[in-house]
N, C-alpha and C positions, 0 to 999 in steps of 0.2 A: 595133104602134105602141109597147108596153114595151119590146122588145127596139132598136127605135132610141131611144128615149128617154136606155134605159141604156147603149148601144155611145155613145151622143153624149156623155154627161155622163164614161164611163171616157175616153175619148180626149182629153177638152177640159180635164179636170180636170187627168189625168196632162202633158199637154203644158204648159199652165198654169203645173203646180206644176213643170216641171222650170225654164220660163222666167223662174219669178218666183226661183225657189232660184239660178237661175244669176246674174240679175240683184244679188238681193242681196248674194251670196258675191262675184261679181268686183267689187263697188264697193269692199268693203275692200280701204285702200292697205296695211294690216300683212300679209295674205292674200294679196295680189293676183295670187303667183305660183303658185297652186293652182287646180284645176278641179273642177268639183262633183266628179266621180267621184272626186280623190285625197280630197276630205273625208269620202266616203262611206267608204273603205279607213278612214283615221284614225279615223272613228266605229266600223267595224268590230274594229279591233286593241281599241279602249279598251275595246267589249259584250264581246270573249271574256275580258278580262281574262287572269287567272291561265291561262288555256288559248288565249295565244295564239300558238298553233303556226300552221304556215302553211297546212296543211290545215284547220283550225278554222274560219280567216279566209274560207278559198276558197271552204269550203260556206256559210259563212256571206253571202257577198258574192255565190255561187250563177257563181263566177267560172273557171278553170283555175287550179291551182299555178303553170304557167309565166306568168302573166298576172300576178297575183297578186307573182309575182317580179319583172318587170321594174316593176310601179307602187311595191313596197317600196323596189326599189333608188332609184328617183326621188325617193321621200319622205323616205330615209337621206340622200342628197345635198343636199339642199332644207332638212334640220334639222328633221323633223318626224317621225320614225320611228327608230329603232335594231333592229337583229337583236344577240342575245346566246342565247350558250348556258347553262346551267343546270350548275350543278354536278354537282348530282343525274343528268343524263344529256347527255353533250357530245356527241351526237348529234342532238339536237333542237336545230332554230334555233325561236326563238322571236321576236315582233318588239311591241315595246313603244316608245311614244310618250315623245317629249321634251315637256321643261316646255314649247316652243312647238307640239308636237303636242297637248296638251292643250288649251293656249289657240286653237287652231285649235277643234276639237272645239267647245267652248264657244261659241265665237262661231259655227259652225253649227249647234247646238243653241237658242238663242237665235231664230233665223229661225223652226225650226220650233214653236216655244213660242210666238211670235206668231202663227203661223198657227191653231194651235189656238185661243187665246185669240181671235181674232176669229172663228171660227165658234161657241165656245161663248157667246160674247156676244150673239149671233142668234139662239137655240134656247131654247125654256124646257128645263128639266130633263128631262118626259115623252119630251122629243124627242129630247134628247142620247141617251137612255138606248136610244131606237127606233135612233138613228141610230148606233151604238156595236155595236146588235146587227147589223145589217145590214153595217157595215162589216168584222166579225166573220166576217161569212158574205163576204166577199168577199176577205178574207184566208185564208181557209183554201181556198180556191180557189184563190187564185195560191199556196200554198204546197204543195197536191198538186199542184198543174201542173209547179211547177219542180223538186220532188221524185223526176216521175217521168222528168224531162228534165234530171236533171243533168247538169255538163259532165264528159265523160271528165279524167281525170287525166293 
């Protein structure tokens, strides 16, 4: 009976949170020509920061280089991403967001700050703290899972 309990709440949550993320992202008219997945890349490029090589990004997004390349080139066209190379070594493409890749980022950053914020407003502290640890233990699961199933290069 736990193990439907918790396959019901992973599936309904996940599908959920992809419907409500989708909903909220495609109402913005500033937005409107992006899909959750390229805001996901834009969040990606901005987490690697100074190390944003496209291999950085790939493992990070848990995605292919070549995949990886054609949603950049998308996002370059679109005004929301740049590739430049580095002084220090013109071999490496590196791919770094525009002033409207950033304001993208933010206004999907945003969705998920409310999402937290209303489940932390439901929980006393004892819980959050229960349910942080648990969420913990289900992260590191999906993170040896995809670790050991990375995508070929």
């Amino acid at each position: 009976m736990q193990r439907e309990r918790i396959n019901t709440f992973l599936v309904e949550a996940f599908n959920t949170i992809l419907q409500l993320e989708n909903r909220a992202l495609s109402g913005s008219h500033e937005f409107s020509n992006l899909s959750v997945n390229e805001f996901h890349v834009i969040e990606a490029v901005i987490a690697c920061g100074e190390n944003s090589s496209m291999s950085a990004i790939s493992k990070r997004l848990g995605i292919t280089v070549g995949s990886l390349t054609v949603a950049v080139k998308t996002l370059a066209r679109k005004g929301y991403l740049k590739r430049e190379k580095r002084a220090n070594d013109m071999r490496m493409v590196y791919v770094v967001p525009t002033e409207r890749g950033v304001a993208a980022n933010e206004y999907h950053s945003a969705f998920h700050y409310k999402m937290v914020d209303a489940v932390m407003e439901k929980l006393p502290e004892q819980q959050l703290e229960t349910l942080i640890s648990a969420l913990e233990i289900v992260a590191d699961f999906f993170s040896e899972t995809q670790e050991t199933r990375s995508p070929s290069k």
